[in-house]
C-alpha positions in Angstrom: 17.4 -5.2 -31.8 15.6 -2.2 -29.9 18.0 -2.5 -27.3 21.1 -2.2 -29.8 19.1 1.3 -31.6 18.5 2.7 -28.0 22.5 2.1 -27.3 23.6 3.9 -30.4 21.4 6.3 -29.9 22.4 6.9 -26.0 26.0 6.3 -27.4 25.7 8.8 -30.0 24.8 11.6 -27.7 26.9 11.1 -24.9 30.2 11.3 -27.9 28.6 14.6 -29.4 29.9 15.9 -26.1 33.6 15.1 -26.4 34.6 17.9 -27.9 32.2 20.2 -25.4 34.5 22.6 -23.2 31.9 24.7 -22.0 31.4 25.4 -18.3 29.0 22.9 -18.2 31.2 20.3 -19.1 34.7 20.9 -17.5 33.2 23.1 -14.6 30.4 21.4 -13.1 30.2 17.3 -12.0 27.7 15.4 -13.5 24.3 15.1 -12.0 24.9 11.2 -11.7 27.6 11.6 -9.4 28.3 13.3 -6.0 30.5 13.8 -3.3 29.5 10.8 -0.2 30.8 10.7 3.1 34.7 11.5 3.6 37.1 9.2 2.8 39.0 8.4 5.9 38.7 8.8 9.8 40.9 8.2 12.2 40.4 4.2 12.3 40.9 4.7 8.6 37.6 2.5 7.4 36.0 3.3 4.1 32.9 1.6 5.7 33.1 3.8 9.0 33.8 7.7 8.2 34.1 11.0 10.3 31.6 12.6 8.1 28.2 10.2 6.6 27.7 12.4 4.0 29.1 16.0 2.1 27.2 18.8 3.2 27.5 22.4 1.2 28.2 23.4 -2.7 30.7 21.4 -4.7 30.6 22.7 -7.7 30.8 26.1 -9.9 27.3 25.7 -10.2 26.0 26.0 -7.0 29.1 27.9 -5.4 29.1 30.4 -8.4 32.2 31.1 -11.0 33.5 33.7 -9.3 33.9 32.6 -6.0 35.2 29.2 -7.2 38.9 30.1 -6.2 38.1 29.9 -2.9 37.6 26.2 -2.6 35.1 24.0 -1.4 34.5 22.2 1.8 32.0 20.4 3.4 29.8 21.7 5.9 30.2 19.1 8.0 33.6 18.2 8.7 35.4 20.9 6.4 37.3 18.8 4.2 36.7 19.1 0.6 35.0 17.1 -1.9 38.3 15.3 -3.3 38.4 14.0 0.1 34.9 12.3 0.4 34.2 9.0 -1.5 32.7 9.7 -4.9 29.5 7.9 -5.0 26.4 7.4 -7.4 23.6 9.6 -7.4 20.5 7.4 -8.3 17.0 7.6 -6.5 16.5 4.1 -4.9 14.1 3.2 -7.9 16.7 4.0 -10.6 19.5 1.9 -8.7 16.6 -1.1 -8.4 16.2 -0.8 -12.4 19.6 0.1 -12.8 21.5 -1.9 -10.4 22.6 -5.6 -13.2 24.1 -2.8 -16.0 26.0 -0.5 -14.2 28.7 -2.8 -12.7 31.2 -0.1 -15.2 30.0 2.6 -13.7 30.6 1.2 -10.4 34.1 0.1 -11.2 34.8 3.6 -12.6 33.8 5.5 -9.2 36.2 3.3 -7.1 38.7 3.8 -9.3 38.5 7.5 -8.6 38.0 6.9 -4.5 41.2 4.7 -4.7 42.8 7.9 -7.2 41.3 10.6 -4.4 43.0 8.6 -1.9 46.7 9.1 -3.8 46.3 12.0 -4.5 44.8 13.2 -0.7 48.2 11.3 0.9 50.8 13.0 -1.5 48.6 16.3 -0.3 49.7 15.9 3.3 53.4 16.1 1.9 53.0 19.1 1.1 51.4 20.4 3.6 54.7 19.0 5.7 57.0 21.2 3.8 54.5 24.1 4.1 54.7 23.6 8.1 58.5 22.4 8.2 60.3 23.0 4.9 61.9 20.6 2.9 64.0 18.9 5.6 60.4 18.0 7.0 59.7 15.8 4.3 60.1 12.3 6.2 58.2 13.3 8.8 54.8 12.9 7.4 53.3 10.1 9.7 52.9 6.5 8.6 49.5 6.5 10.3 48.6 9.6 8.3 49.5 8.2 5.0 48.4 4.7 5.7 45.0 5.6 6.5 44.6 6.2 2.4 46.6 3.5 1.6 43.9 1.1 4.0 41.0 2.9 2.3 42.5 2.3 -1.4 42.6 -1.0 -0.6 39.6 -1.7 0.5 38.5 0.2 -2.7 40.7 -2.1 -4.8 39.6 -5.2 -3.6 35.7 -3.4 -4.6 36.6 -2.8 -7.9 38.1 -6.2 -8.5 34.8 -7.8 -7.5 33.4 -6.0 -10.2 35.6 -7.0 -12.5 33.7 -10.6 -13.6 30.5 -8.5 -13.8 32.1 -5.9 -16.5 33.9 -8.7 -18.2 31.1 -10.2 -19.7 30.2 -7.1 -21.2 32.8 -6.8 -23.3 34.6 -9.2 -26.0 37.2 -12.1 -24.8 40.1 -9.9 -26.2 39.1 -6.8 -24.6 38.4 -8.6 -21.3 41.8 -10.1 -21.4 43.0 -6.0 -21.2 41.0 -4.6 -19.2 41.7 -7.4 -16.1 45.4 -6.5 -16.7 44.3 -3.3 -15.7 42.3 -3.8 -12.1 44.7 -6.4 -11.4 48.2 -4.1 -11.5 45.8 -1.4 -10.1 44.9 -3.8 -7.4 48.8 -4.7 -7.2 49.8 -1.1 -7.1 47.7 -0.2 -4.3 48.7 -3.3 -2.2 52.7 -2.2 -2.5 51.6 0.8 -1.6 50.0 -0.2 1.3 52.5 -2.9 2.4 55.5 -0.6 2.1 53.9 2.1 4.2 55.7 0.4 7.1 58.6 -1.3 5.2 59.9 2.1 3.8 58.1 4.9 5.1 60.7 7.7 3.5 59.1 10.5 1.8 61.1 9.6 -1.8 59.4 6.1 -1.5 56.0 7.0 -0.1 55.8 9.5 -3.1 56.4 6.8 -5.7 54.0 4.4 -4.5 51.3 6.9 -4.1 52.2 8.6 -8.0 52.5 5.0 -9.3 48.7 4.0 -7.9 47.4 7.4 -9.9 49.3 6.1 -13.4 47.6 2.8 -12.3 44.3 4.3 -12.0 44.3 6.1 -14.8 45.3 3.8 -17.3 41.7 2.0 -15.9 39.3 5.1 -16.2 41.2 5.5 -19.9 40.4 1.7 -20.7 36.8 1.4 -19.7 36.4 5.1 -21.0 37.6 3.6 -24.2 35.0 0.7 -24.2 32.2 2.9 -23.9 33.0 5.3 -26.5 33.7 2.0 -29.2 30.2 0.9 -27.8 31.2 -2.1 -26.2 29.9 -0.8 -22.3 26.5 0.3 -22.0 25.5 4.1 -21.2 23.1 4.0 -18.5 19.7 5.7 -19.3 17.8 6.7 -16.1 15.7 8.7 -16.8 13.8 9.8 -20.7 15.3 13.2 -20.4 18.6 13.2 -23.3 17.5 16.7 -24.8 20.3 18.7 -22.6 23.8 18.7 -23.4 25.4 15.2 -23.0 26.8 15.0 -19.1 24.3 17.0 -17.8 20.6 14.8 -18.6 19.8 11.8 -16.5 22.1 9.6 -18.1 24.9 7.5 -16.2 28.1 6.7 -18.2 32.0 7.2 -17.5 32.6 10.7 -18.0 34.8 12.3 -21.0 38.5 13.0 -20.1 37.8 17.2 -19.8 34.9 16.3 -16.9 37.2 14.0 -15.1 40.4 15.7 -15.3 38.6 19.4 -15.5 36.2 19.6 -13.0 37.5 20.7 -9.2 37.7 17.8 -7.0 36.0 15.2 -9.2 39.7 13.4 -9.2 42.1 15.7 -8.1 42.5 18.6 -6.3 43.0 21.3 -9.4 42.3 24.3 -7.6 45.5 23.6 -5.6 47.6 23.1 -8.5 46.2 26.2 -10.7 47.3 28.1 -7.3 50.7 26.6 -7.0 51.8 26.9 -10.8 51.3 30.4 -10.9 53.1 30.9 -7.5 55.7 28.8 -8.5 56.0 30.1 -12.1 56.0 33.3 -11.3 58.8 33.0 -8.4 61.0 31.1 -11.4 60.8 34.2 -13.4 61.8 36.2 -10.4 65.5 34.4 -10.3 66.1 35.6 -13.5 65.3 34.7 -17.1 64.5 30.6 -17.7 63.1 30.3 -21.5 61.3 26.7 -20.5 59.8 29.0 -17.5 58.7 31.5 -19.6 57.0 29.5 -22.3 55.0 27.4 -19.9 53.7 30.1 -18.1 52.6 31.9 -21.3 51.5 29.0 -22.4 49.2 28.3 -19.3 48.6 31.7 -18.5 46.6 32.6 -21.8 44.2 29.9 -20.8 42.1 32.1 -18.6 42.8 36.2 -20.5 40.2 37.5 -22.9 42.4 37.1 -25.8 40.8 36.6 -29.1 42.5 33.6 -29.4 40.8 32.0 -26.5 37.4 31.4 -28.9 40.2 28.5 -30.8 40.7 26.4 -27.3 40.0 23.2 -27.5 40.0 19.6 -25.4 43.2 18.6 -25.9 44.7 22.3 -25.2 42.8 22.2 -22.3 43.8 18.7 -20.7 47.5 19.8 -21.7 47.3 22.5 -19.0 45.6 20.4 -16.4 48.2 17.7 -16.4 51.1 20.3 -16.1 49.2 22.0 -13.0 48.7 18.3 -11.8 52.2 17.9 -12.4 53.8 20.8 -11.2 51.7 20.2 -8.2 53.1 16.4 -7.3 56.6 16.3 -8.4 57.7 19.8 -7.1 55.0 21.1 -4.6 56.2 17.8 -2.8 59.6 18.3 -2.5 60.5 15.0 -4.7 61.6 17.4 -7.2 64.8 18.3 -5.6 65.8 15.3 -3.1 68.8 14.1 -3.4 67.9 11.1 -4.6 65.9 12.7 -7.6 69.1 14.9 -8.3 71.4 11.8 -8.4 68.6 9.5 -10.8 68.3 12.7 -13.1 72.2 12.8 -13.1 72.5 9.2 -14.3 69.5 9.5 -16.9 71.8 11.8 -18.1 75.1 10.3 -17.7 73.4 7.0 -19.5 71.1 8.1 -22.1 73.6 8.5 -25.0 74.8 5.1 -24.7 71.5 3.7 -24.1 70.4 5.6 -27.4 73.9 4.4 -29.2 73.0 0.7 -28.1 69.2 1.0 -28.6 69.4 2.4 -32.2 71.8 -0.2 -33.4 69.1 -2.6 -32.5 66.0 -0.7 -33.5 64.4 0.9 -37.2 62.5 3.7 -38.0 60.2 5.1 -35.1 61.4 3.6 -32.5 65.2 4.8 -33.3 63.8 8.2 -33.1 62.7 7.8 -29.6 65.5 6.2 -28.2 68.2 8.8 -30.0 65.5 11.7 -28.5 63.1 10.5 -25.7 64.5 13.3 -23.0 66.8 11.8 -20.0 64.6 11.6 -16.5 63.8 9.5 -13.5 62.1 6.4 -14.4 59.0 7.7 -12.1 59.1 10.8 -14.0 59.3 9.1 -17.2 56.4 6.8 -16.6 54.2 9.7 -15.0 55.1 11.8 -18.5 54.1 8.5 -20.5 50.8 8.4 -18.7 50.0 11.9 -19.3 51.1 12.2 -22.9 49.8 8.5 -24.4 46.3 8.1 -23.5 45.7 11.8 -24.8 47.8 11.2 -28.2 45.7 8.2 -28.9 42.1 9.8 -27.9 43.2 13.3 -29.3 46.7 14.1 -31.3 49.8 13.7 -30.8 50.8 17.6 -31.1 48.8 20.0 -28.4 47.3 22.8 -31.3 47.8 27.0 -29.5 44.9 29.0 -29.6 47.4 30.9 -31.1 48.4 28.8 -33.8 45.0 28.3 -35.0 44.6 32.1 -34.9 47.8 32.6 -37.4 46.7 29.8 -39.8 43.1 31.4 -40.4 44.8 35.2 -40.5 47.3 33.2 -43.1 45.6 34.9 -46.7 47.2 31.7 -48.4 44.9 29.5 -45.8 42.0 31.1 -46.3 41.6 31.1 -49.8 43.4 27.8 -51.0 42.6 25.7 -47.9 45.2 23.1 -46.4 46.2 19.6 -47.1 47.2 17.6 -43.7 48.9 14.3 -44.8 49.1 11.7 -42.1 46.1 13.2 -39.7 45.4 10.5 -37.8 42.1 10.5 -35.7 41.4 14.3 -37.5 41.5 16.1 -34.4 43.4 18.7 -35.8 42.1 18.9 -39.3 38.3 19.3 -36.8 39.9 22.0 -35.4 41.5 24.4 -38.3 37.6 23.4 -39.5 35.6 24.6 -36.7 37.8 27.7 -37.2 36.4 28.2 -40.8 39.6 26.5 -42.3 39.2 24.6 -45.7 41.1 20.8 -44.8 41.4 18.0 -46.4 42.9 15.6 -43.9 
């Protein structure tokens, strides 16, 4: 049908940007979305806030590159755009036309309020060891933290209306997934909220909160997934699709380096390039750590005029935003070294070779390998690293490619002139990129 061409051809230019990394595309939100009013208040409504609506720049576009380390902050009520609902940004006669096919789109904006308000509570923990050290950890008010934890409920129980509505877009089978994934969202959120008086400790508040943002993202990946196999419509408001994909008047969930990538769209990155350097760099400064060392090379080379910086790449890219977001959580919190962290890691330890004796005389072939090597850790921790490594490994590769390394194999003479063979490549992601570097592969 027309409709069906129109699709795939909406469809097919919205993927052409996937592999897009310019500034356009991880620095600057999409025109179809925009900061609303603030999250919470005092009464801690999402239907009754401090501020109506974001006032002031929000983006590297309208701020300027250079002066993007500063932050940005409304100027209204000064807080930032990670803590203001995210909203749609469609003139009232594009919502009217708009308003029966973009149930998805809705779904995916209050997943990201309900992310915002995680992430926006495990920030006031660290502000409480910036104010009162470590030891001040527990003293982060329930009121303070339940506000978010009201709002991301209300945000939950939003979403979950529009689950029926973004069902019967999709297949039986598919549908079947993706209402596993608003419901233990929706489930997440509601222990979070419930225990924000049952056990308000920090160590507890801090895995409810992290747990609601695993949640959440295992939703944007799934109905990020649908769109890009065709089975969620892209949203076409206006006739304008000659500009890069993200940036024309099309409505559609955006690709994994917008969301994760761009400041404040669903977490605070600005904050967490500032603390991984700081914290980084003050590792070094207690003497030589090679882990240390080879992650803050790693992420350091991101942002230097290197010649290797022309081989980046998504997945290089989302690498280093998940160990700032990382970094950022588990130590700028303080969970890092609790006690009770310090005594799971021990028995992790203590257990995981029995657990890999037991598990391999059970298991064959792959899923031996991961049990004899899958690296001993918190069960938060693990489930946190799960979240950030899967969804990536099946969208991308399973292997995160240097600038560097790319940069050796086309100086490699033998590369050049014979080419490469990649057995087992997978999606191609890494055969794509040895040939955007001007590598001869045959994947």
């Amino acid at each position: 049908s027309g409709s069906s061409g129109k699709q795939k051809e909406l469809l097919s230019h919205v993927l052409a940007g996937r592999m897009d990394i310019s500034a356009q595309a991880t620095r600057i939100w999409p025109l179809f979305l925009q900061p609303g009013g603030s999250l919470v208040h005092n009464g801690g409504n999402a239907n009754t806030t401090s501020c109506s609506q974001y006032h002031g720049a929000y983006d590297a576009e309208t701020l300027g590159f250079k002066h993007k380390k500063k932050g940005f902050k409304c100027t209204n009520c000064g807080k930032s755009p990670l803590e203001h609902k995210l909203e749609l940004h469609l003139e009232e006669s594009e919502a009217n036309d708009n308003v029966s096919c973009c149930r998805h789109v809705d779904a995916f904006v209050m997943n990201r309020n309900i992310r915002a308000c995680a992430a926006n509570a495990l920030a006031l923990q660290r502000k409480s060891i910036d104010v009162g050290g470590s030891g001040n950890r527990d003293k982060v008010g329930a009121a303070a933290v339940g506000r978010y934890a009201r709002v991301a409920k209300q945000f939950a129980s939003a979403a979950l209306s529009d689950f029926p509505a973004v069902a019967s877009m999709v297949s039986s089978g598919e549908a079947a997934i993706l209402q596993d994934k608003f419901e233990s969202l929706s489930q997440f959120v509601d222990r979070w909220y419930r225990n924000r008086h049952n056990d308000p400790s920090a160590d507890r508040q801090f895995e409810e909160m992290v747990r609601v943002i695993i949640a959440s993202d295992a939703l944007y990946y799934r109905l990020y997934y649908l769109q890009i196999i065709g089975e969620l419509p892209i949203l076409e408001i206006s006739d304008d699709t000659s500009s890069t994909a993200g940036s024309g008047r099309l409505a559609y969930i955006p690709h994994p380096t917008t969301y994760f990538l761009v400041d404040y769209l669903c977490w605070d990155s600005i904050a967490g390039e500032r603390y991984v350097n700081k914290y980084l760099k003050e590792q070094l400064e207690k003497g030589p750590d090679v882990a240390v060392k080879s992650t803050l090379e790693y992420y350091v080379k991101e942002d230097q005029g290197s010649q290797s910086t022309k081989h980046r790449h998504p997945l290089f890219l989302l690498r280093n935003s998940r160990i700032m977001e990382t970094y950022l959580y588990f130590s700028g919190s303080g969970w890092l070294y609790s006690s009770t962290t310090k005594r799971d890691f021990i028995r992790a330890a203590e257990s995981s070779s029995k657990h890999a004796s037991e598990s391999a005389s059970r298991l064959q072939g792959n899923n031996t390998f991961y049990a004899k090597h899958e690296s001993p850790a918190p069960t938060l921790l693990v489930e946190w690293r799960d979240s950030c490594r899967d969804f990536l490994c099946n969208l991308y590769a399973y292997a995160t490619v240097s600038p560097e390394s790319i940069a050796f194999i086309r100086s490699n003479p033998v590369c050049r002139v014979s080419g490469i063979i990649e057995p087992g490549a997978g999606t191609g992601y890494v055969a794509s990129l040895l040939q955007i570097a001007g590598i001869d592969v045959d994947p």
